[in-house]
C-alpha angles and dihedrals in degrees: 000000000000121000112231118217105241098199106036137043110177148132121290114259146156095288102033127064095200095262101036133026123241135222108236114294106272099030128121113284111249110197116099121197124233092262099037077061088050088049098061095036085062103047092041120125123241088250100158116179130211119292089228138347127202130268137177115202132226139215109219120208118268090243135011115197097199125028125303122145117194119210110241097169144288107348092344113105127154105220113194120197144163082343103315128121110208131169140203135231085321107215112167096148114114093237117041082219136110083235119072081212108054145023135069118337139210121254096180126057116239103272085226128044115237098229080050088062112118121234107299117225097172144008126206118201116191097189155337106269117116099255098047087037120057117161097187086055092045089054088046094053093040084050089055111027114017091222137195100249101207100188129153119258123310099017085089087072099048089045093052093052084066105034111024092188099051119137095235133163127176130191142184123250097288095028118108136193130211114236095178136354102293103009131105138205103189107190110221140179127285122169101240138114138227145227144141096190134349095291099058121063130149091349090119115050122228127210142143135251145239117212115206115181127144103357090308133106125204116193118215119183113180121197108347156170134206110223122154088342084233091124091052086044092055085035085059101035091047103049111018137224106003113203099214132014125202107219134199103216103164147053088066100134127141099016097206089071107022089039092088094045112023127037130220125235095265083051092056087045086060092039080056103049088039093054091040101237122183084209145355142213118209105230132179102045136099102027106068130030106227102144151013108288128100108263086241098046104083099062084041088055102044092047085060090043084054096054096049099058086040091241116160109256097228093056096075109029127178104233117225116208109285092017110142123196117185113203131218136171083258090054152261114335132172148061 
């Protein structure tokens, strides 16, 4: 019997099969097996991470007219330029789950309140997994805000079921929306998967963004792998010196399993030198516990990344909840 794609009906490329969407010819393949997933469960340390840890809340600015981005958590940033409020892959539930009473679940507060948020003006959402992917967050924000949701192929579909009268649009790797009158949201390739239950896999397809507005481009890259580095290479090539880069640098852990999917700190130096970018943030470490690795490993180990390649520390920062780094053509200031 075939199995029909319940998000997605589109022509066959070279990243769609027809029924499920495909990472680039010649990556690392993503998909794990059940017992690949009991493998790792068995032979994995007794890492526990901190119940909680604090976090004192800010209140951003309503507008910012050049570049800052403000850590929420995990993959969720508010990046403000040339006027816009935009956030990223908004999670302030407590579990990134589809159940309120189990999951993952967050061990830092959101670095911004929710009722504290700016006027949104547009939403990116790299993919369908549960902590990229919130729908009670998403109904809050609609509630508030009314936003553009800018999302790859197929998500469009997830986010509608819940909120009929969302501003979505979704586009394909090499598409763009436009989030505001000169300003650009291209939708780009990451190596990653998808799923929101068993069923489900890889029939929505997952990327990352590059922002351009007012002269300036903001790389975010969403869940990803390394793999061969031949998508950075065409990101950089296509588009130029980025200023910033937004960088996953955790849930790496073991690599046998996460290397396809999720790069370490040494892999997002590299992102960052292959696409070019003037700066980086660390993203997706410290708030849920997905994988392996100690809570505090990833921005250790990107600071050592960092010296051996004699890379200026301050270039490539892991950003902490409620951290807000404002960008010039100078550099990176702030908390």
């Amino acid at each position: 019997m075939s199995v029909r794609n319940r998000y997605y009906t589109g022509p066959v490329s070279d990243h769609f099969d027809g029924t499920r969407f495909l990472n680039p010819a010649g990556e690392p393949e993503t998909d794990r097996s059940f017992a690949d997933l009991l493998r790792w469960r068995r032979s994995a340390p007794d890492n526990r991470w901190p119940v909680a840890v604090g976090v004192t809340p800010v209140t951003p600015d309503t507008r910012v007219g050049g570049l800052r981005v403000t850590m929420v958590g995990h993959a969720t940033l508010l990046i403000q330029i040339a006027g816009l409020n935009i956030l990223t892959d908004p999670v302030w539930s407590d579990r990134a789950s589809p159940f309120a009473f189990a999951g993952p679940r967050r061990v830092t507060a959101p670095g911004i309140e929710l009722e504290a948020l700016p006027p949104i003006n547009a939403i990116l959402l790299s993919h369908n997994h549960y902590d990229h992917l919130d729908i009670a967050t998403l109904q809050k924000l609609h509630a508030a805000h009314d936003p553009l949701i800018a999302t790859p192929l197929g998500n469009d579909v997830i986010v509608r079921k819940h909120i009929p009268a969302a501003r979505v649009r979704a586009g394909d790797w090499g598409d763009h929306v436009e989030i505001a009158p000169g300003a650009k949201a291209h939708i780009v390739p990451a190596l990653h998967w998808s799923s929101r239950g068993p069923r489900d896999r890889r029939m929505a397809l997952w990327g990352g963004f590059m922002i351009e507005a007012a002269g300036t481009l903001v790389y975010f890259a969403g869940d990803t792998g390394y793999g061969t580095g031949n998508i950075f290479r065409a990101i950089g090539e296509r588009f130029g010196p980025v200023d910033l880069a937004i960088l996953p640098i955790g849930a790496y852990d073991p690599r046998w399993f996460m290397a396809a999917q999720h790069c370490d700190p040494a892999e997002a130096v590299q992102i960052m030198l292959d696409v070019g970018a003037k700066a980086a943030v660390g993203m997706h470490w410290g708030t849920f516990k997905l994988t392996d690795e100690h809570r505090t490993e990833p921005e250790r180990r990107l600071v050592e990344s960092l010296t051996a390649r004699g890379i200026a520390p301050d270039r490539f920062r892991a950003l902490h909840p409620a951290d807000a780094v404002e960008f010039s053509p100078s550099g990176p200031t702030g908390n």
